[in-house]
Short mmCIF file of the C-alpha atoms (twelve columns), coordinates in Angstrom:
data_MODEL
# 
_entry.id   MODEL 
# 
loop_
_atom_site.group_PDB 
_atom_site.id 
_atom_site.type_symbol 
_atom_site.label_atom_id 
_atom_site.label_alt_id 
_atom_site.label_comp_id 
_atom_site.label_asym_id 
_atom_site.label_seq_id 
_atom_site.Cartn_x 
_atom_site.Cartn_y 
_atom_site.Cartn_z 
_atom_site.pdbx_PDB_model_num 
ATOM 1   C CA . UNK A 1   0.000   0.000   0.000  1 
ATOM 2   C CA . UNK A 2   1.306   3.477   -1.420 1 
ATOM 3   C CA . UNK A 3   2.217   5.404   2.435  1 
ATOM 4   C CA . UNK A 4   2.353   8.188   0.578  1 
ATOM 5   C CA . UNK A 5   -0.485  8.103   -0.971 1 
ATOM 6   C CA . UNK A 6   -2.092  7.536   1.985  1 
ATOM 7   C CA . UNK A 7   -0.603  10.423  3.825  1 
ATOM 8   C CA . UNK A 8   -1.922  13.141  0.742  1 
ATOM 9   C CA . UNK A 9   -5.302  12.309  1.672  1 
ATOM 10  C CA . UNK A 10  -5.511  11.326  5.510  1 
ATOM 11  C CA . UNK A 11  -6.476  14.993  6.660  1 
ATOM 12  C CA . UNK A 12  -8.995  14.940  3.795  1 
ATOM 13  C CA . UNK A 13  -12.688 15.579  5.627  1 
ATOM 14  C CA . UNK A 14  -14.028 13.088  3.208  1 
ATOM 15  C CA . UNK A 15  -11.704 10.749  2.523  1 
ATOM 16  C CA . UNK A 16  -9.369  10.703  5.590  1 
ATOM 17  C CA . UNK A 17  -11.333 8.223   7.658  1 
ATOM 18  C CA . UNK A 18  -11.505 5.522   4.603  1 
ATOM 19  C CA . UNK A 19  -7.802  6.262   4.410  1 
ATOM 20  C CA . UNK A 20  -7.041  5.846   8.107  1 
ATOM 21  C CA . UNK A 21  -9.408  2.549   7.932  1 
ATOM 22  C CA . UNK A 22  -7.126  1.391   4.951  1 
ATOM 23  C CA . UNK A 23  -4.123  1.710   7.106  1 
ATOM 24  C CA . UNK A 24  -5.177  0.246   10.162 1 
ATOM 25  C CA . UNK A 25  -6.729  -2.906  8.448  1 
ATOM 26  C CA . UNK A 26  -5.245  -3.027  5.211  1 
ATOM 27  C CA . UNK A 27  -3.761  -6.658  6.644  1 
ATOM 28  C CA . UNK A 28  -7.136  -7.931  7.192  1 
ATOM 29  C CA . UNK A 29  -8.905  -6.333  4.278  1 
ATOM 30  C CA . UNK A 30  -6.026  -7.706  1.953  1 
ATOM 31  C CA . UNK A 31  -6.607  -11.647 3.457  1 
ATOM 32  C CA . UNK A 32  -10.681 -11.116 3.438  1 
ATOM 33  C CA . UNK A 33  -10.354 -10.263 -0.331 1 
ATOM 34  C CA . UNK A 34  -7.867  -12.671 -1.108 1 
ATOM 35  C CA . UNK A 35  -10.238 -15.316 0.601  1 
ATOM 36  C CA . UNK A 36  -13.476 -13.485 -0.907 1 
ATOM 37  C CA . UNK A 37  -12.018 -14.485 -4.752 1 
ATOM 38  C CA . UNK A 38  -10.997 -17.718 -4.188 1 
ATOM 39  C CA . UNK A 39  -14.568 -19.113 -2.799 1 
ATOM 40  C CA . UNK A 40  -16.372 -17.053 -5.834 1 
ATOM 41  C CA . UNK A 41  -14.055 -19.385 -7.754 1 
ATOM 42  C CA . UNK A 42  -14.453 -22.287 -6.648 1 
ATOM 43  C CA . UNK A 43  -17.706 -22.586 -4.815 1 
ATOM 44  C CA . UNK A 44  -20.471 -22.128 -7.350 1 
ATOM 45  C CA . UNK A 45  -23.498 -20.885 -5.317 1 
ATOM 46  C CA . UNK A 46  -20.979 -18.629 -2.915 1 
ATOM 47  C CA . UNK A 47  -21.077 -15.214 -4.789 1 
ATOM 48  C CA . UNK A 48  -24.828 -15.065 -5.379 1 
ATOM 49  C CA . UNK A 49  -27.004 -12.395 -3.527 1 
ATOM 50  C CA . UNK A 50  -29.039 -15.064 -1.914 1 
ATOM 51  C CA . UNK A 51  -26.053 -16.712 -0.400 1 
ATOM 52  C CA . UNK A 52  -24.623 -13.328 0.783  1 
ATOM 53  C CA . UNK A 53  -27.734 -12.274 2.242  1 
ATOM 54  C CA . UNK A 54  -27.460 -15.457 4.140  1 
ATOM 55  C CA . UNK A 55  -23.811 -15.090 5.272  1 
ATOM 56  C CA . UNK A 56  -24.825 -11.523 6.872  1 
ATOM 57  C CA . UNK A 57  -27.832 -13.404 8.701  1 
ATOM 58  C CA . UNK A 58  -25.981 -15.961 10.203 1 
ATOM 59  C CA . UNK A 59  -22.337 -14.016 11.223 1 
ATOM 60  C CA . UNK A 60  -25.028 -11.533 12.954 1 
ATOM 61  C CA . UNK A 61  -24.618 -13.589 15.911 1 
ATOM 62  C CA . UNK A 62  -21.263 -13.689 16.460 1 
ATOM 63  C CA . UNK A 63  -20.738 -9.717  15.631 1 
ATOM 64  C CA . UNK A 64  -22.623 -9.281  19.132 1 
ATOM 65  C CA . UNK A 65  -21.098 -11.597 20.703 1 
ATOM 66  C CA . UNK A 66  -17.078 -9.985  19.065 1 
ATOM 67  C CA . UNK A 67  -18.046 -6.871  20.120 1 
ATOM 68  C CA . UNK A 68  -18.559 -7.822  23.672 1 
ATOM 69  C CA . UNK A 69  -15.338 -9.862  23.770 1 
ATOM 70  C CA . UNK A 70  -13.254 -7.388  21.636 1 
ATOM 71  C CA . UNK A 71  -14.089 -4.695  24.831 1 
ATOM 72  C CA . UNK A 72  -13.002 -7.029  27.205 1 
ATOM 73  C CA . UNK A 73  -9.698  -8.025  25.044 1 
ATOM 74  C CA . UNK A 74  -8.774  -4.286  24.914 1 
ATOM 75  C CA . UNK A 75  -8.908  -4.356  28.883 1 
ATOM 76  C CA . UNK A 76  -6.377  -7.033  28.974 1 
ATOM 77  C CA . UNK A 77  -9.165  -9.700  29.442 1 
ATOM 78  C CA . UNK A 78  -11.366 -12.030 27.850 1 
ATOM 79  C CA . UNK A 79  -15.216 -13.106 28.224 1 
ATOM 80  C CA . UNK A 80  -16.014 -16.574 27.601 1 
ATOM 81  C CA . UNK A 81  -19.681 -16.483 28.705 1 
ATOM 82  C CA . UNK A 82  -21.179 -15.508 25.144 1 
ATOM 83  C CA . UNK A 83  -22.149 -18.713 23.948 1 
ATOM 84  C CA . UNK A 84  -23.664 -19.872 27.482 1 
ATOM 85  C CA . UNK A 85  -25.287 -16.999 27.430 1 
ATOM 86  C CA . UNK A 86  -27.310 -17.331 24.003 1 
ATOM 87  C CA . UNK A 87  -28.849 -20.540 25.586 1 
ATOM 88  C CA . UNK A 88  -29.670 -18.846 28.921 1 
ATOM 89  C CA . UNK A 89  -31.452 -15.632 27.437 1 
ATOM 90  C CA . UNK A 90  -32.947 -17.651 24.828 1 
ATOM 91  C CA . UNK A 91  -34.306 -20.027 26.900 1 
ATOM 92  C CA . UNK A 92  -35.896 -17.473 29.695 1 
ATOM 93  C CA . UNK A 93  -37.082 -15.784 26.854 1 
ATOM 94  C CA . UNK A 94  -39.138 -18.317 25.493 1 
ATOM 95  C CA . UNK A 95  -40.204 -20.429 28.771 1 
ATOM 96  C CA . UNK A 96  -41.518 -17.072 29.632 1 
ATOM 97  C CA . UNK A 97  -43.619 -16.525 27.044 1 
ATOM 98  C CA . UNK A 98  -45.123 -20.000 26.345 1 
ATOM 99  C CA . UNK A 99  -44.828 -21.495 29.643 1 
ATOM 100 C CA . UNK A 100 -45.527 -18.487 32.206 1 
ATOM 101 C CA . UNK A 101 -47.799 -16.809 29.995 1 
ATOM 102 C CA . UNK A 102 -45.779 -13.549 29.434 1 
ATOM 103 C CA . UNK A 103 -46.257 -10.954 26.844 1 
ATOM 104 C CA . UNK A 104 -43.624 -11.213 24.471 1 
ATOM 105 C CA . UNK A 105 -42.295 -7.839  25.156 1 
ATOM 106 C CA . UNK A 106 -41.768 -8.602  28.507 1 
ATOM 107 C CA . UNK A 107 -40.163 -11.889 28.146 1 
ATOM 108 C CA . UNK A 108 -37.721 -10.431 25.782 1 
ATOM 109 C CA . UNK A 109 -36.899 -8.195  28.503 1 
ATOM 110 C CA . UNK A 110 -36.181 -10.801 31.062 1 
ATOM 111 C CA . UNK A 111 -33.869 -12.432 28.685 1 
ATOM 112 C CA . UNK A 112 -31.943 -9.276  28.032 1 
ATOM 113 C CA . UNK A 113 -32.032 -8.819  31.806 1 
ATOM 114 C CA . UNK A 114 -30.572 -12.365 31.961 1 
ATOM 115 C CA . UNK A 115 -27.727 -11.012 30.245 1 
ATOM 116 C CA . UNK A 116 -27.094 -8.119  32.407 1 
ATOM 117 C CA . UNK A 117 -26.972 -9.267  35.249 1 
ATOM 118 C CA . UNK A 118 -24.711 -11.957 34.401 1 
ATOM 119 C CA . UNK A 119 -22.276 -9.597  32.937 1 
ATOM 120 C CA . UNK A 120 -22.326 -6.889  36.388 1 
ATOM 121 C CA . UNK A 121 -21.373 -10.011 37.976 1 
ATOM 122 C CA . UNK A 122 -18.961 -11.099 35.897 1 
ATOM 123 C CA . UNK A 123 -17.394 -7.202  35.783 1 
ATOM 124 C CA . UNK A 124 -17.973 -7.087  39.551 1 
ATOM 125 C CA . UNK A 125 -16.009 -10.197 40.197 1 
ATOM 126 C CA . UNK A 126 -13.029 -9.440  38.196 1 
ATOM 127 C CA . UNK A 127 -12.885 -5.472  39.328 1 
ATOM 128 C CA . UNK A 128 -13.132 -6.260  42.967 1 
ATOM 129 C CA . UNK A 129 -11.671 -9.920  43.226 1 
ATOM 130 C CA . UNK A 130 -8.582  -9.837  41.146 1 
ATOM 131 C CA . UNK A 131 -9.026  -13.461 39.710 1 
ATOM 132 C CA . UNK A 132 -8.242  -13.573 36.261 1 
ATOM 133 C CA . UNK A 133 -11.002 -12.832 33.802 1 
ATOM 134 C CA . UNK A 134 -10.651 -16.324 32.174 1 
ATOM 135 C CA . UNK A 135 -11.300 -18.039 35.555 1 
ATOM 136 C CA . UNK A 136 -14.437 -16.018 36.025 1 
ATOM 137 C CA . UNK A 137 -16.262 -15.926 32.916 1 
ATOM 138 C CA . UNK A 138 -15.454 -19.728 32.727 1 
ATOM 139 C CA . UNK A 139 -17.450 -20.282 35.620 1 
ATOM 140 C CA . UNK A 140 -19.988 -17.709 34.458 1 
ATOM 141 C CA . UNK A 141 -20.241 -19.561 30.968 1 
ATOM 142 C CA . UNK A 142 -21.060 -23.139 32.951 1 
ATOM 143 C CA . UNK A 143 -23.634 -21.432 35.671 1 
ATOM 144 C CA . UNK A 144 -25.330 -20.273 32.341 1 
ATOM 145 C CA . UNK A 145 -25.123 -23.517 30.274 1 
ATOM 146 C CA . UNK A 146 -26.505 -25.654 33.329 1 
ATOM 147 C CA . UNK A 147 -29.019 -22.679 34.082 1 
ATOM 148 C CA . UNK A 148 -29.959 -23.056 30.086 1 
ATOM 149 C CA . UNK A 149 -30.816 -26.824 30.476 1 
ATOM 150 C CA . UNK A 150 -32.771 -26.188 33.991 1 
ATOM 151 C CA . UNK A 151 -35.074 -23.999 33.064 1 
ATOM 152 C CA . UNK A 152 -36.164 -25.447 29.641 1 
ATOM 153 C CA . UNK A 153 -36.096 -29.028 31.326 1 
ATOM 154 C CA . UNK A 154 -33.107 -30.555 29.264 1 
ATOM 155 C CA . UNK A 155 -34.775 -30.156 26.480 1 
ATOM 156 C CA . UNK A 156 -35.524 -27.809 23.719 1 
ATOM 157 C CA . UNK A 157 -38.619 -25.582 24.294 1 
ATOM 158 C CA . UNK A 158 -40.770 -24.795 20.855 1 
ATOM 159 C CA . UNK A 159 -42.523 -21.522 21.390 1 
ATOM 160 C CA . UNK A 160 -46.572 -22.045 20.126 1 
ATOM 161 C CA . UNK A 161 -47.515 -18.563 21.666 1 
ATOM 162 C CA . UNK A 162 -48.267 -16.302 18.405 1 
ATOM 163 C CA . UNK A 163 -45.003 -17.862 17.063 1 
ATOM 164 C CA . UNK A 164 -45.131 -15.903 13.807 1 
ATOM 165 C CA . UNK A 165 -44.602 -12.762 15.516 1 
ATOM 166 C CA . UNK A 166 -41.653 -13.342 17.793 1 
ATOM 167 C CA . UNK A 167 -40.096 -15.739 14.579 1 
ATOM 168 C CA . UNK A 168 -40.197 -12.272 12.614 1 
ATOM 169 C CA . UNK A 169 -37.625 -10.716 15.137 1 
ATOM 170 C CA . UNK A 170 -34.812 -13.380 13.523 1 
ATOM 171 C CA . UNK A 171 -36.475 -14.322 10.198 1 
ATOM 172 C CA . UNK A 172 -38.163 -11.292 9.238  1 
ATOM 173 C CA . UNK A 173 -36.951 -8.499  6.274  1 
ATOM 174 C CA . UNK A 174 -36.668 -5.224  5.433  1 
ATOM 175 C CA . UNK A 175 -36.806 -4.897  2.043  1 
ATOM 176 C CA . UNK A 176 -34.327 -7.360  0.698  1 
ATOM 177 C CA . UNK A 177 -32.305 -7.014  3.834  1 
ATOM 178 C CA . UNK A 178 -32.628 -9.569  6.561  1 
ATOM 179 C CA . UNK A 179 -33.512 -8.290  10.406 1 
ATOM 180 C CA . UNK A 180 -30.351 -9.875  12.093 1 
ATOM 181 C CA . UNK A 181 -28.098 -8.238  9.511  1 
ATOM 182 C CA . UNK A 182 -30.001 -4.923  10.243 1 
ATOM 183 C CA . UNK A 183 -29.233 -5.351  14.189 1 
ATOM 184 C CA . UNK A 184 -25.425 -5.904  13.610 1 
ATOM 185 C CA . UNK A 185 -25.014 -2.716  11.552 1 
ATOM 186 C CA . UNK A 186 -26.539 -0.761  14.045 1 
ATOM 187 C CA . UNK A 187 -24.937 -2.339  17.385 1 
ATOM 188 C CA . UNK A 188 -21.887 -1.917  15.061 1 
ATOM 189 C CA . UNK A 189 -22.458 1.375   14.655 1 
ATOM 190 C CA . UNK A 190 -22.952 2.277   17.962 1 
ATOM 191 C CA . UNK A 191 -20.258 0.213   19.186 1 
ATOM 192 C CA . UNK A 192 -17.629 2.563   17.471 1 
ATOM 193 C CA . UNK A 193 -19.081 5.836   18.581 1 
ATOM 194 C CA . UNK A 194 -18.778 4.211   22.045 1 
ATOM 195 C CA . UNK A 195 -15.093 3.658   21.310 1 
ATOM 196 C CA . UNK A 196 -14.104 6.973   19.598 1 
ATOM 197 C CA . UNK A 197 -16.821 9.518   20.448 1 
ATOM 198 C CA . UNK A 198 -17.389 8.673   24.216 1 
ATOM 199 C CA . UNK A 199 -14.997 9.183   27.542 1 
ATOM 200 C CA . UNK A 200 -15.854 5.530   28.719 1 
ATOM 201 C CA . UNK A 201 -14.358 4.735   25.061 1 
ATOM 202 C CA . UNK A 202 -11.247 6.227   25.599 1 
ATOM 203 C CA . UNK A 203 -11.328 5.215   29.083 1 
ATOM 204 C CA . UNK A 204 -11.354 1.670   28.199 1 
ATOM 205 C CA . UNK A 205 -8.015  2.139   25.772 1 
ATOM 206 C CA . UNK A 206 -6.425  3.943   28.379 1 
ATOM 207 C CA . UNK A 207 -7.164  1.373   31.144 1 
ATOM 208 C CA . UNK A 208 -6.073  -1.405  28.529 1 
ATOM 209 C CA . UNK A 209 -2.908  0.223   27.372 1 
ATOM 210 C CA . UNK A 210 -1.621  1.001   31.126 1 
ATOM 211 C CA . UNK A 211 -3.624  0.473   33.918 1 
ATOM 212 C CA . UNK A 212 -1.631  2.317   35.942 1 
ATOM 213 C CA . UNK A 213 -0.928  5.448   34.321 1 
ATOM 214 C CA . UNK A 214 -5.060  5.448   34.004 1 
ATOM 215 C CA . UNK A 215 -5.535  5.081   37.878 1 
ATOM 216 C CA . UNK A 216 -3.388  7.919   38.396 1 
ATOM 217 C CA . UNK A 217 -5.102  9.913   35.366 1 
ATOM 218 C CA . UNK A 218 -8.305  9.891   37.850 1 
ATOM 219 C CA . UNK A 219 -10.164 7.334   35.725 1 
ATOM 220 C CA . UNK A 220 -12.118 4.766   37.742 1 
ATOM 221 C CA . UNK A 221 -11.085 1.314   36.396 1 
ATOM 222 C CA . UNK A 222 -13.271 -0.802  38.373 1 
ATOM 223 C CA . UNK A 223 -16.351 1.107   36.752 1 
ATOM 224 C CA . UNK A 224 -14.608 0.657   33.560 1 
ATOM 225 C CA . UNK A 225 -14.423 -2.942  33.806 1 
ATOM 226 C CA . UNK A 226 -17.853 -3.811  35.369 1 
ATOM 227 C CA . UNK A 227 -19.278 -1.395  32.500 1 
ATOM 228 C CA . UNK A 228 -17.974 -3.420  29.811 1 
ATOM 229 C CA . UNK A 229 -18.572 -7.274  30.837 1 
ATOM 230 C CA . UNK A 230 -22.475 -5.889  31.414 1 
ATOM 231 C CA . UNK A 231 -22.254 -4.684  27.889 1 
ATOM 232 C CA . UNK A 232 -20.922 -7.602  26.564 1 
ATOM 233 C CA . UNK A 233 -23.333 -9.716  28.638 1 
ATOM 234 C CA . UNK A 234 -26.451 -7.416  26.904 1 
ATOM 235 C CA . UNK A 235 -24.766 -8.350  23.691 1 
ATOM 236 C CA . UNK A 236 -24.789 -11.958 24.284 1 
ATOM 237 C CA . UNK A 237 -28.169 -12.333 25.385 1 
ATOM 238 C CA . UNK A 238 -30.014 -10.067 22.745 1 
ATOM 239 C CA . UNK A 239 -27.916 -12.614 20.309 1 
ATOM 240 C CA . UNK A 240 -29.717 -15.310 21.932 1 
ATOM 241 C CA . UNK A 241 -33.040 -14.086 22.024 1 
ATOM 242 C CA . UNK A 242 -32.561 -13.529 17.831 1 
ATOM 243 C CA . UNK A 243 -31.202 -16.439 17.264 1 
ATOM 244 C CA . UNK A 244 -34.329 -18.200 19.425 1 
ATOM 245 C CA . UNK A 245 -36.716 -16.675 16.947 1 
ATOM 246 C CA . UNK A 246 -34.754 -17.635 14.270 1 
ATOM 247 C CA . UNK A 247 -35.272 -21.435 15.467 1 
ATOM 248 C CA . UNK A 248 -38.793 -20.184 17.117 1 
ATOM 249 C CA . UNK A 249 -37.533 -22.111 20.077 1 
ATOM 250 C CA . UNK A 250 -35.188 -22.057 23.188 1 
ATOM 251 C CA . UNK A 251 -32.785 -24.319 22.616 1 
ATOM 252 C CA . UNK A 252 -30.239 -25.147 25.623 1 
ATOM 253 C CA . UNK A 253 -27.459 -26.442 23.819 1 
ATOM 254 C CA . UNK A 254 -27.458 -23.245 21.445 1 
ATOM 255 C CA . UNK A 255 -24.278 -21.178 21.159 1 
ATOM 256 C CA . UNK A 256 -21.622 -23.866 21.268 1 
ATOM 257 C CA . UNK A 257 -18.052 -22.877 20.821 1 
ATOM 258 C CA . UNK A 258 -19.630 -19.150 19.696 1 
ATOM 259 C CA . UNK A 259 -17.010 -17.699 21.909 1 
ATOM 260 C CA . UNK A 260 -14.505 -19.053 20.007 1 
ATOM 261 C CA . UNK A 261 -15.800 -17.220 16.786 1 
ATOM 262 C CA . UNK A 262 -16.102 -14.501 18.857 1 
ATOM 263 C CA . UNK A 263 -12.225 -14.425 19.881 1 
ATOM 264 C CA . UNK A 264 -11.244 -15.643 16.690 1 
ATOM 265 C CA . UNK A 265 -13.174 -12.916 14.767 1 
ATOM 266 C CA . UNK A 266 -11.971 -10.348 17.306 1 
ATOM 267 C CA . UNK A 267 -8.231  -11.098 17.441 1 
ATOM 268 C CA . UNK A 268 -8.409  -11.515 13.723 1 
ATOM 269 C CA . UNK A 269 -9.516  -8.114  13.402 1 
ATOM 270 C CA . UNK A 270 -6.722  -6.663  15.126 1 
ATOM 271 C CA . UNK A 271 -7.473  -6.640  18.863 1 
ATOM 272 C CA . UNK A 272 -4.633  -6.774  20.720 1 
ATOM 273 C CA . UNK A 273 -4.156  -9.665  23.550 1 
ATOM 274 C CA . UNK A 274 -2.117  -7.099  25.407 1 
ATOM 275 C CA . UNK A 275 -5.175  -4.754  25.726 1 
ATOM 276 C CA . UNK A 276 -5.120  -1.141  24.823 1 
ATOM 277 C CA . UNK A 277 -5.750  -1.884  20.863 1 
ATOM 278 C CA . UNK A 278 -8.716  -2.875  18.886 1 
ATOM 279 C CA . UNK A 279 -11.045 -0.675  16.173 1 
ATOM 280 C CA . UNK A 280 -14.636 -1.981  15.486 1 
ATOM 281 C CA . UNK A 281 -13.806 -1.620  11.877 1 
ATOM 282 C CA . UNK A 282 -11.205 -4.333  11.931 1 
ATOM 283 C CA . UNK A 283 -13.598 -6.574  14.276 1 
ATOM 284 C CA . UNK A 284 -16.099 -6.905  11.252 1 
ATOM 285 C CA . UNK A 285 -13.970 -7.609  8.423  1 
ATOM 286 C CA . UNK A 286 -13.119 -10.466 10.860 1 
ATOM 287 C CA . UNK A 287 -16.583 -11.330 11.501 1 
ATOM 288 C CA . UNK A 288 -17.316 -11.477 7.712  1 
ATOM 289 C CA . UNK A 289 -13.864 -13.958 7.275  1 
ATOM 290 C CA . UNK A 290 -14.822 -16.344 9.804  1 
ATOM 291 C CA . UNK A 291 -18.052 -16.342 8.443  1 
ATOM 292 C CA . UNK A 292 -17.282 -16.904 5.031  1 
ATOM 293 C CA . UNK A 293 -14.961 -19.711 5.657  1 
ATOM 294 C CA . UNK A 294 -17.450 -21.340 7.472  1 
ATOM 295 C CA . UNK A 295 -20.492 -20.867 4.282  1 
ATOM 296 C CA . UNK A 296 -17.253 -21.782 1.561  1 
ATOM 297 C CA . UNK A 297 -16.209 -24.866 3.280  1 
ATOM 298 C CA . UNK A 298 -19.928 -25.804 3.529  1 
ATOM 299 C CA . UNK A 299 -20.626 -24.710 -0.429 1 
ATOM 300 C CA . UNK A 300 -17.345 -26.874 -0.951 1 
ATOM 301 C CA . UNK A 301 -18.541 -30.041 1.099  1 
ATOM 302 C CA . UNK A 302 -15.906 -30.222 3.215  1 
ATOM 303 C CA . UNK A 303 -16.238 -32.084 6.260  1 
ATOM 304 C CA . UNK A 304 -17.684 -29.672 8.941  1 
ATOM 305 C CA . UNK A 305 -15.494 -30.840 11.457 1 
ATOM 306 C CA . UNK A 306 -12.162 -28.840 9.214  1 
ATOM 307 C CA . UNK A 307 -14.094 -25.618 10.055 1 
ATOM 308 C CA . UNK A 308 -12.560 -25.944 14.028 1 
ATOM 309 C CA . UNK A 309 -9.582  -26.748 12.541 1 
ATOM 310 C CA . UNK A 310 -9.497  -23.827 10.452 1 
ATOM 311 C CA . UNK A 311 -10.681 -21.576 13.417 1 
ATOM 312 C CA . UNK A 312 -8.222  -22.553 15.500 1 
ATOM 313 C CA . UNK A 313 -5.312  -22.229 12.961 1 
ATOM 314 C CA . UNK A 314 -6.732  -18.774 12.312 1 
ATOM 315 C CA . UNK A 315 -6.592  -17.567 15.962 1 
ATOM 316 C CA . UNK A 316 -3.130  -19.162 16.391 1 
ATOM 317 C CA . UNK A 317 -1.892  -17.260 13.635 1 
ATOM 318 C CA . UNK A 318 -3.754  -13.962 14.415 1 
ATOM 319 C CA . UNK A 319 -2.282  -14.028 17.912 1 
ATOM 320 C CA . UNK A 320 1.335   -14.790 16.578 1 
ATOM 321 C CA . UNK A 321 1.430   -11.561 14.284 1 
ATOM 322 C CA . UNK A 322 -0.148  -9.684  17.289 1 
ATOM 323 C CA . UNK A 323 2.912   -10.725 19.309 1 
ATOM 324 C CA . UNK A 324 5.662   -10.320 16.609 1 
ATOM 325 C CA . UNK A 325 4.084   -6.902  15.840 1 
ATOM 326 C CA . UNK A 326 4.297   -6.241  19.561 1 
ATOM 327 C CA . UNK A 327 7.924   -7.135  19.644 1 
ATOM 328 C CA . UNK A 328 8.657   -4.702  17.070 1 
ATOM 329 C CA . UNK A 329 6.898   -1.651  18.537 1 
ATOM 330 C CA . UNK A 330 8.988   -2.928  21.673 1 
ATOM 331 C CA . UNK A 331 12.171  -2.923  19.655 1 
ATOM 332 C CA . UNK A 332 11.479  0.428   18.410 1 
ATOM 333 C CA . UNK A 333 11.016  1.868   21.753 1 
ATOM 334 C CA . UNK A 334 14.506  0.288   23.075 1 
# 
């Protein structure tokens, strides 16, 4: 990429942000289009606007979920409840409706509630308890999986309640464009204001890039922290409550291994594991790859079970250039 170039036009009202985009994720943009070609190539049905349409349906999910966990990378930390808690909201959400007799409104509200709360705790833990935030949201992610299976019973619960109505909040359209994708733009959206219009956005960069130097800058780091697992907990359970009208059904074994795809689409999209970096820009073109290697390999008939295997390469490899390219800032500094 011409730096150059790039420099001539970065100040440009217009053009500098899509120039400053280009240079932050001109890595990731490079490898999505590189990947983009080669499934248009080879898998017939992959570049059709049905099939794309469905690609930005089902990656919806996991762009809640990445934005949660990309927060809680930047503060040096990691949430693993996300897939856990698709089950759990989705679940509540739909026992409450058919079973209790809730209006739907209101049982979509317990199961963003659901989410919530499990986040404060989650934030409240780590800010006040010092354990590690793997340790906690692992613990978090199992209360919520068993909590998933006891309240639908073990078993999935279909929702018979005026089904057509809640089923249009993860099937429905507008115009050509499905619902879910609709949702992720705008939580995407929002997401980067947070980070670059907001003080808790540049709170959270400073608190991830040196703790330290933030608690003696007068920012409060435990509200920091408890702010963002809640958020991230929201985020997880609004993705389950879609993806239970989607199915029109709680399902307790829903979401699992989505936090992988979360982390994977996250790190991939330049978050650092040393907190302190990350741009929601970056976090979607990630998104979109794992999601499109996931709807190639399928078009291609390859054995589903390659698709872990190709997640897990990808996060390997994603975390290696984030540590070389820390080494070399480090380098630079000496």
């Amino acid at each position: 990429m011409n730096k150059n170039l790039l420099q001539r036009y970065e100040n440009n009202v217009f053009a500098g942000p899509v120039v400053r985009y280009l240079r932050t994720n001109w890595g990731i943009l490079t490898g999505f289009l590189v990947l983009f070609t080669l499934l248009s190539i080879f898998a017939e049905y992959f570049f059709t606007m049905n099939n794309m349409l469905t690609v930005m349906r089902t990656v919806s999910t996991n762009a809640f979920l990445s934005i949660g966990v990309m927060m809680a990378i930047m503060l040096g930390g990691i949430d693993l409840t996300g897939g856990s808690l698709i089950a759990f909201a989705g679940c509540v959400c739909v026992v409450a409706i058919e079973r209790a007799g809730l209006p739907m409104p209101m049982g979509i509200t317990l199961g963003l509630l659901v989410g919530v709360v499990a986040g404060f705790i989650n934030g409240v833990i780590i800010a006040y308890s010092g354990i590690h935030p793997f340790v906690v949201t692992l613990a978090m992610m199992s209360i919520c999986r068993g909590g998933a299976y006891l309240i639908a019973d073990g078993r999935p619960v279909p929702l018979n309640k005026d089904p057509a109505k809640f089923a249009f909040l993860g099937n429905g359209y507008l115009g050509p464009i499905p619902l879910p994708a609709i949702y992720m733009v705008v939580f995407l959206f929002f997401a980067y204001l947070l980070l670059n219009r907001t003080r808790i956005g540049r709170h959270i960069y400073a608190v991830g890039g040196n703790p330290v130097a933030a608690k003696y800058s007068g920012i409060n780091i435990t509200r920091v922290k408890i702010m963002v697992w809640t958020i991230s907990g929201f985020l997880g359970a609004f993705g389950g409550i879609i993806l239970a009208a989607r199915m029109s059904s709680g399902q307790p074994a829903a979401g699992v291994s989505f936090e992988t795809d979360a982390i994977a689409a996250a790190v991939l999209g330049g978050t650092s594991m040393y907190g302190g970096v990350g741009n929601i820009g970056g976090v979607f073109i990630g998104i979109l790859v794992i999601g499109i290697i996931s709807n190639g390999l399928n078009l291609l008939h390859v054995n589903s079970f390659w698709q872990y295997v190709a997640k897990g390469v990808i996060i390997l490899l994603a975390v290696y250039v984030d540590m070389y390219r820390k080494k070399r800032e480090n380098t630079r500094k000496d």
